[in-house]
C-alpha positions in Angstrom: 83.3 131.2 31.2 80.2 132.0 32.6 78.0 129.9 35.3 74.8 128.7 34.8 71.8 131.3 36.1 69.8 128.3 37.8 70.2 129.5 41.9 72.6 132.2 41.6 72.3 134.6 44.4 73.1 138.4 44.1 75.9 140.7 46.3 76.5 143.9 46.0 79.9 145.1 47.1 81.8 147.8 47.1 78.9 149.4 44.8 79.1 146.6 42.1 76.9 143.7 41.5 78.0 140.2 41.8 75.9 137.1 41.3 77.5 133.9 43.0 76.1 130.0 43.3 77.5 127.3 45.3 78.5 123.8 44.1 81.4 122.1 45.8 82.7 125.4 45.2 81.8 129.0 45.5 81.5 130.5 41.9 81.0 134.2 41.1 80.7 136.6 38.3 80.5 140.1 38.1 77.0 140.9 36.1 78.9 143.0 34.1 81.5 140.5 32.9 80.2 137.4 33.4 83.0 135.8 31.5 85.3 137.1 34.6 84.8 133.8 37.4 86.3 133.4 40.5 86.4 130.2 42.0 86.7 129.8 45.6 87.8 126.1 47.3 87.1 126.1 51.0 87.5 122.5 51.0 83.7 121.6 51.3 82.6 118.1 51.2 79.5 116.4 51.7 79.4 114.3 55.1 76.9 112.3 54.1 78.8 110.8 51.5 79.3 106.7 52.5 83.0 107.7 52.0 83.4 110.2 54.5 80.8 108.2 57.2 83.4 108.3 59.7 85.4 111.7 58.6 85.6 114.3 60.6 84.1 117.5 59.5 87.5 119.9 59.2 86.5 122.1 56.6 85.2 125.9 57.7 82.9 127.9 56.6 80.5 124.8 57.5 78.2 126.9 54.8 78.6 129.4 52.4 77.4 132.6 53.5 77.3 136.4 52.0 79.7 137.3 54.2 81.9 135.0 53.1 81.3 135.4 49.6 81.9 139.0 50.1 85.8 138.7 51.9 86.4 136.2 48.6 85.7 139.3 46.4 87.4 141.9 48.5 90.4 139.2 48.2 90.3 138.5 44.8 89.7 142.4 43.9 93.2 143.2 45.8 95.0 140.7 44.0 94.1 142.2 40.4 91.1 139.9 39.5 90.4 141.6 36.5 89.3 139.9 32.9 90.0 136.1 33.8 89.3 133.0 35.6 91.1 133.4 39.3 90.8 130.2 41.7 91.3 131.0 45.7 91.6 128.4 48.3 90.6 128.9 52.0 91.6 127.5 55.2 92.4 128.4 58.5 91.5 131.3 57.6 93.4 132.4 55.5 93.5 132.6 51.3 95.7 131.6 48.8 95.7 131.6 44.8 95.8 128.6 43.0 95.7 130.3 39.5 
């Protein structure tokens, strides 16, 4: 399943190419598989929303960053994110897989 190119970004970590985009959700593909996504939730919402007027902002990172998008990979990589669609979620710091 790959993501659409409009506003991907490029990574490069640990000397392979990545290209990520962020919509609700982090999304990433290795260039050279792009039918390989991981999907990261860090429980992002938009605050301007009327819905969430009065919510309190609890989700962290406040923004997606490279950084960021880099620990997802190193994460994903450890736990065998190979040929398939992996989903993480993040909070407090810490990740978990959802599938």
């Amino acid at each position: 399943m790959a993501i659409s190119k409009k506003g991907l970004r490029t990574i490069i970590v640990n000397d392979k190419k990545y290209h990520w985009k962020f919509n609700e959700k982090v999304f990433i593909v290795p260039s050279e598989n792009e039918d390989n996504l991981l999907i990261v939730d860090f429980g992002w919402y938009d605050v301007l929303e009327p819905s969430r007027k009065n919510a309190q902002i609890d989700f962290y990172p406040k923004i997606a960053t490279p950084k960021f998008v880099e620990r997802s990979i190193l994460f994903a990589v450890d736990n065998e994110w190979n040929e398939e669609i992996m989903e993480l979620k993040y909070r407090e710091g810490n990740y978990s897989l959802i599938k």
